[in-house]
N, CA, C and O atoms as a DFTB+ gen file, in Angstrom:
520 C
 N C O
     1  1       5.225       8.455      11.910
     2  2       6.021       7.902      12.983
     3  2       6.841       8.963      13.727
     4  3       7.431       8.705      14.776
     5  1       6.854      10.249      13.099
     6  2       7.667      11.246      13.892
     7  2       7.491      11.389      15.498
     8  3       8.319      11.439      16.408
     9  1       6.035      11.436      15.473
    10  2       5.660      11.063      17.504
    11  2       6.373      10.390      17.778
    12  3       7.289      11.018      18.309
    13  1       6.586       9.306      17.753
    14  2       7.458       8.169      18.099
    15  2       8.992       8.486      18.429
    16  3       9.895       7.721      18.769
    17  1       8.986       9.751      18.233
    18  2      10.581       9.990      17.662
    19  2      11.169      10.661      19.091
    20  3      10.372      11.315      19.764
    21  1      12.455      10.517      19.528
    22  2      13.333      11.648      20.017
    23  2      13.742      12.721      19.396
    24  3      13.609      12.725      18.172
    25  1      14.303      13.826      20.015
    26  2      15.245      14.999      19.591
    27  2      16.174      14.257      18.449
    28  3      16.499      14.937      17.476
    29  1      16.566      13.037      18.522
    30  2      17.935      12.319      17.830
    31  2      17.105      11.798      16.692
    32  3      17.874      11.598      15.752
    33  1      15.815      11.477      16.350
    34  2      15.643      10.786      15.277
    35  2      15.240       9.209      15.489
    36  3      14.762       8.400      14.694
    37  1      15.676       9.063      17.083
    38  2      15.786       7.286      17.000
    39  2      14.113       7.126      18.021
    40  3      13.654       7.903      18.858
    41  1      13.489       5.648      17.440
    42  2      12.261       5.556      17.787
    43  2      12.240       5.426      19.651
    44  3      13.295       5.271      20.267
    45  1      10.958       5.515      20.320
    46  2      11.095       5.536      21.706
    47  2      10.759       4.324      21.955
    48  3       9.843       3.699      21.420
    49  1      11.753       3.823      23.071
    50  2      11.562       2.476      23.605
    51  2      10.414       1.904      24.190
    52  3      10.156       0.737      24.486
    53  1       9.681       3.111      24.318
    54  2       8.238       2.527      25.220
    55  2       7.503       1.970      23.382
    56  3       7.154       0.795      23.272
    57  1       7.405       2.633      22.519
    58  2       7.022       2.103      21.424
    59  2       7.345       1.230      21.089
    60  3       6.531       0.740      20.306
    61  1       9.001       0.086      21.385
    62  2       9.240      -0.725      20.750
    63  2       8.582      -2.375      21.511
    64  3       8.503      -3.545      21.136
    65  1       8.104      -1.339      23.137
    66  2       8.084      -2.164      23.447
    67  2       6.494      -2.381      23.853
    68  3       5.998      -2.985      24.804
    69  1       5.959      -1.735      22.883
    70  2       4.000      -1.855      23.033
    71  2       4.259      -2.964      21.786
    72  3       3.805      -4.068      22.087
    73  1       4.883      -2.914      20.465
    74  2       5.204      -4.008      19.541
    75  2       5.682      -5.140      20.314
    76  3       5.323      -6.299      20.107
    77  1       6.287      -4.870      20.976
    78  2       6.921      -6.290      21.492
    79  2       5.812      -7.563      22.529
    80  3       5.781      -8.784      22.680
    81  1       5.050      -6.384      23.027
    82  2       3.810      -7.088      23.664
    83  2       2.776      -7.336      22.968
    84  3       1.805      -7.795      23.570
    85  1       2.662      -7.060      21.212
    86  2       1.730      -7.130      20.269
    87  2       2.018      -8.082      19.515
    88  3       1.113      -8.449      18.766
    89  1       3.342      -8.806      19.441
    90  2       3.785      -9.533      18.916
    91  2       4.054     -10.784      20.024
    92  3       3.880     -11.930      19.610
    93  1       4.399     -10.618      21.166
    94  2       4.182     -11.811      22.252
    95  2       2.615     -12.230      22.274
    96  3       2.336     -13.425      22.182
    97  1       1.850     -11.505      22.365
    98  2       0.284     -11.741      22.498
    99  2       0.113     -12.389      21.623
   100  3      -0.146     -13.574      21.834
   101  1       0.179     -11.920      20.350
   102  2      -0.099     -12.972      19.204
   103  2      -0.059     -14.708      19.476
   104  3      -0.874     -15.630      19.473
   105  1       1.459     -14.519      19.716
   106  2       1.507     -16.175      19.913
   107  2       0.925     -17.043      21.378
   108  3       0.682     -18.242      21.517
   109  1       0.831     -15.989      22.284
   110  2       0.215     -16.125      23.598
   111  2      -1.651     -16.477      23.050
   112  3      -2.539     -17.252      23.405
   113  1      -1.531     -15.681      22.302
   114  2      -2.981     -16.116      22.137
   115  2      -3.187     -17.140      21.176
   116  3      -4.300     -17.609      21.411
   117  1      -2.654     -17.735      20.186
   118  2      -2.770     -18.779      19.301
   119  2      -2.339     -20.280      20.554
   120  3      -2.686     -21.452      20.410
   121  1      -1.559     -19.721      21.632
   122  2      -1.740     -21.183      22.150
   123  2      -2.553     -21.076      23.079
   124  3      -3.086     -22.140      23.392
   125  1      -2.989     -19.795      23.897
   126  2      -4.289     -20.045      25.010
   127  2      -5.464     -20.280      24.292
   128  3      -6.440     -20.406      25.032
   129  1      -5.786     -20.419      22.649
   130  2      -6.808     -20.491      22.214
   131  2      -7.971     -19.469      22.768
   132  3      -9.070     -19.703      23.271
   133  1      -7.389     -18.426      22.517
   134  2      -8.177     -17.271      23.507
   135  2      -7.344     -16.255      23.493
   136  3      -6.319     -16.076      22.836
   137  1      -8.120     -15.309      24.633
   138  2      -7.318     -14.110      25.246
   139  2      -6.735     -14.327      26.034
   140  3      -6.908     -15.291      26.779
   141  1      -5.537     -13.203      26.156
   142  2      -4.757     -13.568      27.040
   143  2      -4.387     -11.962      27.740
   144  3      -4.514     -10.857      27.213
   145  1      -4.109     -12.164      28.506
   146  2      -3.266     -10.932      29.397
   147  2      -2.064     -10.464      29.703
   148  3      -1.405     -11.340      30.262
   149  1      -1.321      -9.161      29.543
   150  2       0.022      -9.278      29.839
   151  2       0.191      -8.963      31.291
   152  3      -0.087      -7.870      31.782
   153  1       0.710     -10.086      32.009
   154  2       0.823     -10.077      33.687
   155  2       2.445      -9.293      34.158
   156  3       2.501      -8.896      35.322
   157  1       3.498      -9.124      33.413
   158  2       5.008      -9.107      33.617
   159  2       5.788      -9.188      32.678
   160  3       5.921     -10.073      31.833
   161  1       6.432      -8.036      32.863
   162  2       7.532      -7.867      31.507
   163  2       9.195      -7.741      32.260
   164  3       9.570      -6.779      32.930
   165  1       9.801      -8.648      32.024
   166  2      11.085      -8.840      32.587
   167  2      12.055      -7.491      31.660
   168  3      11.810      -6.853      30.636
   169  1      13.085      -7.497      32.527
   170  2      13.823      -6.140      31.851
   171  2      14.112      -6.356      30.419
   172  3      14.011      -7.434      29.833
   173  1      14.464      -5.277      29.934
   174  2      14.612      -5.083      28.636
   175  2      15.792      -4.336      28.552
   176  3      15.849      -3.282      29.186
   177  1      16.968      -4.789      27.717
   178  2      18.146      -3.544      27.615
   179  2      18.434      -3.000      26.090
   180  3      18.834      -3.827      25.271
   181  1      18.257      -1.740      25.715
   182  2      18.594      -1.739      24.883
   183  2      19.989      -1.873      24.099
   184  3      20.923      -1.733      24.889
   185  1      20.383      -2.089      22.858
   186  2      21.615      -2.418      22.167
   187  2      21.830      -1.890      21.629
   188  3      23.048      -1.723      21.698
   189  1      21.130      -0.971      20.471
   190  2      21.369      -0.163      19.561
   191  2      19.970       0.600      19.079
   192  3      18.918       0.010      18.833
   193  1      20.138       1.738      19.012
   194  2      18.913       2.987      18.731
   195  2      18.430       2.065      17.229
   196  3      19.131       1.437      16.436
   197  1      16.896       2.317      17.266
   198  2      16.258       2.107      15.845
   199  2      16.430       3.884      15.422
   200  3      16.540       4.862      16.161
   201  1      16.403       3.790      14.210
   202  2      15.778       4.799      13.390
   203  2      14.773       4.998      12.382
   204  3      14.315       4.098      11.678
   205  1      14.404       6.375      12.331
   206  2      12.990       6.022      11.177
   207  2      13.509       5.721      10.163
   208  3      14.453       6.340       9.670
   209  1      12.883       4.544       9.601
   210  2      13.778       3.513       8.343
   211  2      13.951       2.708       8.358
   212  3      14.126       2.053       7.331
   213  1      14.028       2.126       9.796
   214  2      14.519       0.913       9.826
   215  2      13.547      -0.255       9.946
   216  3      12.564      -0.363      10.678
   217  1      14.012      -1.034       9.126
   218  2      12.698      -2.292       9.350
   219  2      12.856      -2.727      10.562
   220  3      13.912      -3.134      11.046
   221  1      11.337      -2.623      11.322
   222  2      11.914      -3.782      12.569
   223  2      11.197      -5.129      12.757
   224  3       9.993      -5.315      12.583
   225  1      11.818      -5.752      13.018
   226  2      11.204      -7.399      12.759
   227  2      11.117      -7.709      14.616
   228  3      11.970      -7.142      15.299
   229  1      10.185      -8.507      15.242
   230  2       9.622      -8.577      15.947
   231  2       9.243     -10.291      15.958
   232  3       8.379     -10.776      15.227
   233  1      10.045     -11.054      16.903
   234  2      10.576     -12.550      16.789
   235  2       9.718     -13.546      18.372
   236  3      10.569     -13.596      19.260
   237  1       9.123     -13.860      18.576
   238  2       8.656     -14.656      19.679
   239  2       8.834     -15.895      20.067
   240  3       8.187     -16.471      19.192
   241  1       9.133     -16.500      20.564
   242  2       8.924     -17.808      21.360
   243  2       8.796     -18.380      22.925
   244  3       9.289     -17.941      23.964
   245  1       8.219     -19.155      22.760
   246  2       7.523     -19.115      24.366
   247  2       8.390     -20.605      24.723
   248  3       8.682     -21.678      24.196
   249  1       8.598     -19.703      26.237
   250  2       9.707     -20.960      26.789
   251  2       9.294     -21.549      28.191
   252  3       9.954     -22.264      28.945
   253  1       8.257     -21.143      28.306
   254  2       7.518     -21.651      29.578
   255  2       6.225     -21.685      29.702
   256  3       5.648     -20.608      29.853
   257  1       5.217     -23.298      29.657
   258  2       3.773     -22.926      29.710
   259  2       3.286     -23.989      31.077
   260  3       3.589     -25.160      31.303
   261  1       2.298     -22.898      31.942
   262  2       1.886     -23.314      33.342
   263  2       0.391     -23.885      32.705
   264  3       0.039     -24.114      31.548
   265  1      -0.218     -23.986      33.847
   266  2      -1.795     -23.968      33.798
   267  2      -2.651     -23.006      33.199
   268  3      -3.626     -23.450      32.592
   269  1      -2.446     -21.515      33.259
   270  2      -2.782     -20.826      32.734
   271  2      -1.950     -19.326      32.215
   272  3      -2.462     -18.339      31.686
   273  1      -0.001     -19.647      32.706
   274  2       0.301     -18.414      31.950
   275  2       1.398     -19.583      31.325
   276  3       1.600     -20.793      31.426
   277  1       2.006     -18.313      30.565
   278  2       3.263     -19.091      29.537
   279  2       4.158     -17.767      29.367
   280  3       3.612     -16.680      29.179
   281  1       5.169     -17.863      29.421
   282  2       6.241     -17.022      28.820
   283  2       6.829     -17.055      27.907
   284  3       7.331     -18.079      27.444
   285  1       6.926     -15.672      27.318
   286  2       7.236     -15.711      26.139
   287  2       8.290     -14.577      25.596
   288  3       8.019     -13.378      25.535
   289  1       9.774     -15.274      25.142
   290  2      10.768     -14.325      24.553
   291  2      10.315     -13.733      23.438
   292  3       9.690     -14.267      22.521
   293  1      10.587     -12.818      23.523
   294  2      10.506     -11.810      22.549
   295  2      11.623     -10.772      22.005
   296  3      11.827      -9.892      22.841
   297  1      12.547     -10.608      20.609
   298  2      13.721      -9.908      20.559
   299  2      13.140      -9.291      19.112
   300  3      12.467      -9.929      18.302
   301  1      13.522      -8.027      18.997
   302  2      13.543      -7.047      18.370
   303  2      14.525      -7.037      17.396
   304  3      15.597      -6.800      17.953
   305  1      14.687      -7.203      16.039
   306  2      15.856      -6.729      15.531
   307  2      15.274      -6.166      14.007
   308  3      14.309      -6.503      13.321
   309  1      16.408      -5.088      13.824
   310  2      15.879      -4.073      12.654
   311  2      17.330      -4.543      11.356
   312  3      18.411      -5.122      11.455
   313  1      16.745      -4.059      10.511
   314  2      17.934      -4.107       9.415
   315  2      17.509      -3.082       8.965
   316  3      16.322      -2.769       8.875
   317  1      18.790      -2.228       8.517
   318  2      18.890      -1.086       7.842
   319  2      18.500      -1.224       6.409
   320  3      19.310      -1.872       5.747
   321  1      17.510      -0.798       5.801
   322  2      17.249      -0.344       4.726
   323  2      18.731      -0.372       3.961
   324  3      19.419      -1.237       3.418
   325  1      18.871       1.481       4.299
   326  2      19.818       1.808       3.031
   327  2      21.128       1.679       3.140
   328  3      21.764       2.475       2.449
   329  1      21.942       0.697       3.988
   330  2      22.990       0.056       4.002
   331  2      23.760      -0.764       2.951
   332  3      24.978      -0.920       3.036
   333  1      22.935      -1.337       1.850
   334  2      22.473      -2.235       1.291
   335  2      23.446      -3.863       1.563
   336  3      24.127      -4.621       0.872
   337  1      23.059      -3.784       2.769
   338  2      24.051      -5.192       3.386
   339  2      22.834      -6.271       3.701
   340  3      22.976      -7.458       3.997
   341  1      21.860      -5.687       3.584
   342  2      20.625      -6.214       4.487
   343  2      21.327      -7.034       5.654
   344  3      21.042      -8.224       5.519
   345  1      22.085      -6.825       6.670
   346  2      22.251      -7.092       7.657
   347  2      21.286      -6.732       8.826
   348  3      20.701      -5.678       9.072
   349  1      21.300      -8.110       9.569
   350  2      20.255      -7.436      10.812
   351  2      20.925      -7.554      12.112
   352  3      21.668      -8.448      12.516
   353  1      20.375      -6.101      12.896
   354  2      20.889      -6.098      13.922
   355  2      19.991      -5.819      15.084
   356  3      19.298      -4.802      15.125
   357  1      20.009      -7.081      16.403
   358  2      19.113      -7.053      17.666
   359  2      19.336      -5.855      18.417
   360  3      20.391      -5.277      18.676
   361  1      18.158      -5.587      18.719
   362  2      17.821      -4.357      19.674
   363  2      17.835      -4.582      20.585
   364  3      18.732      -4.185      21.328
   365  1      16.532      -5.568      21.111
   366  2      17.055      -5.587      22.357
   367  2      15.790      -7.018      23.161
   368  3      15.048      -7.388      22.251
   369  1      15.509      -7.668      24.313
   370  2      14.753      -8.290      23.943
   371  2      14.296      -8.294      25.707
   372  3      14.954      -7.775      26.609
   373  1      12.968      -9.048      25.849
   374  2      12.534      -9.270      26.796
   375  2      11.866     -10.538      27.056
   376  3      11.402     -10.926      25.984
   377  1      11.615     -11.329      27.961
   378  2      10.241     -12.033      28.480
   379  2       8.965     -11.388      28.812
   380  3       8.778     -10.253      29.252
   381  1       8.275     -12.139      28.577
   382  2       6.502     -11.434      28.327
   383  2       5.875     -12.477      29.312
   384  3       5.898     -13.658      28.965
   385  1       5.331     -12.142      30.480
   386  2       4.138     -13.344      31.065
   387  2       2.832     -12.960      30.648
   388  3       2.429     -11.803      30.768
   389  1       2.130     -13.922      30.144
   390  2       0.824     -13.639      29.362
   391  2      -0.286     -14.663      30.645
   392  3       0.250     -15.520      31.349
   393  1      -1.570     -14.414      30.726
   394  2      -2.268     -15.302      31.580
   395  2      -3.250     -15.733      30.749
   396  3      -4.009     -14.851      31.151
   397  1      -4.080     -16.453      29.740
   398  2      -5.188     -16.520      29.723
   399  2      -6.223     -16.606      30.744
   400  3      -6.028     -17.115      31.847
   401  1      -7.530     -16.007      30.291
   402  2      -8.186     -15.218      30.839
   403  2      -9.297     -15.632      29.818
   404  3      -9.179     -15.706      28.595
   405  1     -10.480     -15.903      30.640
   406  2     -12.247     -16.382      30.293
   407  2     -12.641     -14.946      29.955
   408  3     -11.829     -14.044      30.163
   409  1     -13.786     -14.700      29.470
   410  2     -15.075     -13.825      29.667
   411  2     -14.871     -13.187      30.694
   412  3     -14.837     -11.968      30.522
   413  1     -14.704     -13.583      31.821
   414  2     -15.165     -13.198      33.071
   415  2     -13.583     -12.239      33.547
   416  3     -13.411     -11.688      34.634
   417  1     -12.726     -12.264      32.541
   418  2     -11.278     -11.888      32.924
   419  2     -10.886     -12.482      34.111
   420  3     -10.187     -11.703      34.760
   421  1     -11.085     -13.740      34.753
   422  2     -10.440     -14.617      35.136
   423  2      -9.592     -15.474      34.572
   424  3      -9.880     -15.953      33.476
   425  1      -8.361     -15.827      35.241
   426  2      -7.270     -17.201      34.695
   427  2      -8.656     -18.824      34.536
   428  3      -9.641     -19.248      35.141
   429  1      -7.847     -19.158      33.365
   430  2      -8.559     -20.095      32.954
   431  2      -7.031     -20.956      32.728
   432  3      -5.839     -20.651      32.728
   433  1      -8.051     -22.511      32.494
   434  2      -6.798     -23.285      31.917
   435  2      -6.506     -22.805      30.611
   436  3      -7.256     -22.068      29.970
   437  1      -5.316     -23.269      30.195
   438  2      -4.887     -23.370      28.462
   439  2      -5.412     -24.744      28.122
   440  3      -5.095     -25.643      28.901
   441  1      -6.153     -25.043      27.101
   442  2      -6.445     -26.167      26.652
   443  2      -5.194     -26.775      26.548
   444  3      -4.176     -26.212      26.146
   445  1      -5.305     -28.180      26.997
   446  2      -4.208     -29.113      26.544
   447  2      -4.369     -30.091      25.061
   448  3      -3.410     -30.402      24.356
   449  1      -6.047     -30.540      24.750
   450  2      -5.891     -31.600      24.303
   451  2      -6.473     -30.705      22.270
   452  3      -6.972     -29.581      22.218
   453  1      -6.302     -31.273      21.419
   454  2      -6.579     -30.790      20.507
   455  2      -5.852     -29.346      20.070
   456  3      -6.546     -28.453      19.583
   457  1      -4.125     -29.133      20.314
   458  2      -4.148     -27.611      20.345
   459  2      -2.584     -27.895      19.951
   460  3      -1.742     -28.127      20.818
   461  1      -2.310     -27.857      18.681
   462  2      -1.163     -28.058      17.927
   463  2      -0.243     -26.997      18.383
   464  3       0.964     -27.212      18.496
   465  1      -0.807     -25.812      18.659
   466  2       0.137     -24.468      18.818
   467  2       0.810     -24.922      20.249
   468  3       2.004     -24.664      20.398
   469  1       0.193     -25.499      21.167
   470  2       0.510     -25.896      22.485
   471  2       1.486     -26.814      22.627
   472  3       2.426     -26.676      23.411
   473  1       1.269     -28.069      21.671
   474  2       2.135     -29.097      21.327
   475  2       3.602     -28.898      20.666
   476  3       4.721     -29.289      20.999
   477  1       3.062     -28.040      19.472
   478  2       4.174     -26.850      19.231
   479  2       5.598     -26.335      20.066
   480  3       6.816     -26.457      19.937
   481  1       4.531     -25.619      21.092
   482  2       5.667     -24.545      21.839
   483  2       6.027     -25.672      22.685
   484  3       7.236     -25.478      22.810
   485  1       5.749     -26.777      23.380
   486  2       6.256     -27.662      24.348
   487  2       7.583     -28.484      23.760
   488  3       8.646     -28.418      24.378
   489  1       7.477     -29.191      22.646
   490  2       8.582     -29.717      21.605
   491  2       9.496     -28.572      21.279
   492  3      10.615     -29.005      21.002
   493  1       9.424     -27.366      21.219
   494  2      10.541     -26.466      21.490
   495  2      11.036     -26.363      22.950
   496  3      12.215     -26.671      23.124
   497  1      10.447     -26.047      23.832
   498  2      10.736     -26.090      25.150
   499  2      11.690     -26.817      25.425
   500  3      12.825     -26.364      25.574
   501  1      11.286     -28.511      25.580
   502  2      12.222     -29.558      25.279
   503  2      12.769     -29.267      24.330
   504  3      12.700     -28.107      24.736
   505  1      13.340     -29.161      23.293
   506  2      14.193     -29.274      22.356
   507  2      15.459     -27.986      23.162
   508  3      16.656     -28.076      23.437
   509  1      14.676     -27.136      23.278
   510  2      15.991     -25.898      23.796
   511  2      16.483     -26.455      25.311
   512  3      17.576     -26.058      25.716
   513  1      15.772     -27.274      26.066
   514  2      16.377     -27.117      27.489
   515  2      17.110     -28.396      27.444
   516  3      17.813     -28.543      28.444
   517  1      17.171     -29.430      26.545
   518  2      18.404     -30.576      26.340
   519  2      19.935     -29.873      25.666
   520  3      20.911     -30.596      25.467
């Protein structure tokens, strides 16, 4: 992981944030039932430097699904190893627009009917925007 590294030791943000689109995809793709694409990444600020050591945990949920994209939060947070508090602390976080995408790398629909992961993220949706 030293590549990864600055002069200071602390990991580079473009790295935290190829995880962060590896970990949005994931769930982008369990509900497009498919592939999906990353179309837009809303800003990102960081909060506090990772270091090599630090666990980083990598958190998703999708708070918006169209016809064929969905958005999806995504926040970063590491806990220090050798602290021994196991406290965790957020880095930093972003929105992810994902599109599914056919064969043909065209937008396709997201299946609606038969697709628990879909049903899933919608009952959160509602649940967070009441």
């Amino acid at each position: 992981m030293p590549a990864d590294t600055n002069a200071n030791g602390d990991i580079f943000g473009g790295w935290l944030m190829s995880q962060m689109d590896l970990g949005g995809a994931i769930l982008a793709k369990e509900i497009a039932k498919g592939r999906v694409v990353t179309v837009c990444v809303d800003k990102m600020v960081f909060l506090t430097p990772v270091s090599i050591g630090d666990v980083v945990c990598c958190y998703g949920s999708c708070t918006r699904v169209g016809r064929s994209s969905m958005d999806v939060k995504v926040e970063i947070w590491i806990k220090k190893v050798y602290d021994g508090t196991g406290r965790r602390t957020k880095v930093t976080e972003a929105h992810f627009t994902y599109v599914a995408v056919g064969e043909d790398k065209k937008p396709r629909p997201i299946p609606r009917e038969n697709n628990p992961e879909l049903d899933q993220a919608l009952a959160l949706i509602e649940r967070h925007s009441n």
